[in-house]
C-alpha positions as CSV (number, residue, x, y, z in Angstrom):
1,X,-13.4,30.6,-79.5
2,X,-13.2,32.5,-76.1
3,X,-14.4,35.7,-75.2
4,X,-11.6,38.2,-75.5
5,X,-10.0,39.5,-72.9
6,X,-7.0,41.8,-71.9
7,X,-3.7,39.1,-71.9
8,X,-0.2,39.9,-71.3
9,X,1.0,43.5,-71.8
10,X,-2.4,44.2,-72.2
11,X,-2.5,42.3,-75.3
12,X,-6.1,41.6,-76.7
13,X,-6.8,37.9,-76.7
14,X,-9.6,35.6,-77.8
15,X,-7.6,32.4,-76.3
16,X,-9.6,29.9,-74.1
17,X,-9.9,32.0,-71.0
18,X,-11.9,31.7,-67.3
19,X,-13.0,34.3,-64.8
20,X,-10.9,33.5,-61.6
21,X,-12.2,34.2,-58.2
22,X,-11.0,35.1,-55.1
23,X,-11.5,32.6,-51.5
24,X,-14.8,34.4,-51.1
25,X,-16.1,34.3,-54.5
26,X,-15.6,37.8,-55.1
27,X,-14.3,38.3,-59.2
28,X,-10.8,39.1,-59.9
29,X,-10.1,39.0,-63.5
30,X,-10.0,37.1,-66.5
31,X,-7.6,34.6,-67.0
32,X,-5.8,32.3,-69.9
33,X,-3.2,29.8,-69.7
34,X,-0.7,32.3,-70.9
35,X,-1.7,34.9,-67.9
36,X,-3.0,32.8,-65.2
37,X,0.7,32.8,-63.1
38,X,0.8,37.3,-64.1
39,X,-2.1,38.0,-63.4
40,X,-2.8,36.3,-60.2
41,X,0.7,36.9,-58.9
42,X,-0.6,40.4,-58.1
43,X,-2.6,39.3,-55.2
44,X,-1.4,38.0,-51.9
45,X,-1.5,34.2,-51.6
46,X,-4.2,34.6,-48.4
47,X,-6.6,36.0,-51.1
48,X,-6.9,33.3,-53.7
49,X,-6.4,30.5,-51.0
50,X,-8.6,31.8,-47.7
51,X,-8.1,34.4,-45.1
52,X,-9.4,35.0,-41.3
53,X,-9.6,38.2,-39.3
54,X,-6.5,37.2,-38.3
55,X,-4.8,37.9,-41.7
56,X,-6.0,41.4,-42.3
57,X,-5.8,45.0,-40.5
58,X,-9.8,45.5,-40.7
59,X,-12.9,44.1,-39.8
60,X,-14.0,41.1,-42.1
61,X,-17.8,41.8,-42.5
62,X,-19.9,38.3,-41.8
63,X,-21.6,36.4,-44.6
64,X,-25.5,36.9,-44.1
């Protein structure tokens, strides 16, 4: 059994689910099979596959 987490429609579910990340690691949400495509359809694709300065309209701080 998974840990729960908030499905479709906000639906409570305890289905097999994974924390997804964005290109620089940073945590997004939790995910399932069922809610994967939702979920992550929210963000731009330059998030979840890599971005440069030249994809946003601010500063990108460096990595120390």
């Amino acid at each position: 059994m998974s840990r729960p987490h908030q499905c479709l429609n906000g639906e409570e579910s305890t289905e097999y689910s994974w924390a997804e990340h964005d290109a620089q690691g940073i945590y997004l949400c939790r995910v399932c099979d069922r809610c994967e495509s939702q979920k992550l359809g929210r963000y731009r694709p330059e998030i979840l596959t890599g971005y440069t300065q030249a994809d946003v309209d601010e500063p990108i701080e460096p990595c120390d």
